[in-house]
C-alpha positions in Angstrom: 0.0 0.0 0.0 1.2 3.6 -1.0 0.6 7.1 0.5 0.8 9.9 -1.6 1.5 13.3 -1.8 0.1 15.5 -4.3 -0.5 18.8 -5.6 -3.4 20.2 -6.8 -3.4 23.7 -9.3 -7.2 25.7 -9.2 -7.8 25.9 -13.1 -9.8 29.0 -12.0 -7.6 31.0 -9.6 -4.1 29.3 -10.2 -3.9 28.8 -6.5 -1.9 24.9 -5.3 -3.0 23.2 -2.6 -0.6 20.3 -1.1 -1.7 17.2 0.8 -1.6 13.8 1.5 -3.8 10.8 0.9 -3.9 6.7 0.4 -5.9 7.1 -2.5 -4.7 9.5 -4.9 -7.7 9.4 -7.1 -10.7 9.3 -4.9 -9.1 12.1 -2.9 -8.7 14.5 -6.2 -12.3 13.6 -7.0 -13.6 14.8 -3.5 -11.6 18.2 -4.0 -13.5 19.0 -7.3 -16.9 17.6 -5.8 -16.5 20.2 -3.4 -16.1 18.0 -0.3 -13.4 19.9 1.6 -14.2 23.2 2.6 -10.4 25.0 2.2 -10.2 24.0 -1.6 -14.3 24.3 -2.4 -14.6 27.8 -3.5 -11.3 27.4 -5.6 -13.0 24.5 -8.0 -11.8 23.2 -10.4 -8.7 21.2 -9.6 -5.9 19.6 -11.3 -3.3 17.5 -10.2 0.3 18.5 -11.3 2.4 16.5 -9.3 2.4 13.6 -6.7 5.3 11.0 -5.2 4.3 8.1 -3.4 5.7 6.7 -0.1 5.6 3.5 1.8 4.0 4.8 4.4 1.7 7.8 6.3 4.5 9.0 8.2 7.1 9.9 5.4 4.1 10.9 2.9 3.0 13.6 6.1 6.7 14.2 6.6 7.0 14.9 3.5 3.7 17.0 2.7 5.1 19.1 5.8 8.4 19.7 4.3 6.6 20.9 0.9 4.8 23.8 2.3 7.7 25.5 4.0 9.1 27.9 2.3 12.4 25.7 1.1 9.5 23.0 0.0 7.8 25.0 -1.9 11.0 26.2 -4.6 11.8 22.7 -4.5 8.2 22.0 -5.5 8.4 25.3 -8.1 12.2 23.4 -9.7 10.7 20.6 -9.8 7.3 21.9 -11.9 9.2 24.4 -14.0 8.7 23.1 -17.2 4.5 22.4 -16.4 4.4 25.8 -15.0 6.0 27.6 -18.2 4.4 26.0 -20.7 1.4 27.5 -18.8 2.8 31.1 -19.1 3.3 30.6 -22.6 0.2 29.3 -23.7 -1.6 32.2 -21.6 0.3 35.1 -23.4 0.5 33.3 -26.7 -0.9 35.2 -29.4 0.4 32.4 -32.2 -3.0 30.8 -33.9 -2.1 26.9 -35.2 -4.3 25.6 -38.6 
C-alpha cells in the first residue's frame, strides 16, 4: 500500500494546494466535488504533481516539508517546465491551422 503526496493547481484562480492521501484518485475527485471546505470555493482542480511513499508517516513528513518555504522552490524546480508551458500558452498570441 502507497501514500501519496500531491499537488493540486485551481484551473480557476491558479492557486496549489498540497496534501496527502492513500488514494490518490478518490481524494482529487472529492476536492472537485466540493467536499473539503479549504479548496471548495477554488473549483476546479488539477493535479500536477504527486510521489508516493511507503507509508503515512514519510508521505506527512513529506507534505510538511513541501509547504515551508524551502518546499515550496523545490516544489516550483521541480514543476518548471509544467508551470512555463502554462505562461506561454496564456500570453500566446500564435494561432495553429
Amino acid at each position: 500500500m502507497f501514500f501519496y503526496v500531491y499537488v493540486l493547481q485551481s484551473i480557476k484562480s491558479k492557486e496549489f494546494y498540497i496534501g496527502s492521501t492513500r488514494n490518490l484518485v478518490r481524494r482529487v475527485k472529492e476536492h472537485n466535488l466540493g467536499l473539503n471546505q479549504s479548496t471548495k470555493p477554488y473549483r476546479p482542480w488539477k493535479l500536477i504533481y504527486y510521489e508516493a511513499s511507503r507509508n503515512r508517516i514519510d508521505a506527512k513528513r513529506r507534505e510538511d516539508y513541501l509547504k515551508t518555504s524551502e518546499g515550496r522552490r523545490l516544489l516550483k524546480r521541480r514543476v518548471k517546465e509544467y508551470l512555463f508551458s502554462l505562461r506561454f500558452a496564456r500570453n500566446s498570441t500564435t494561432r495553429y491551422v
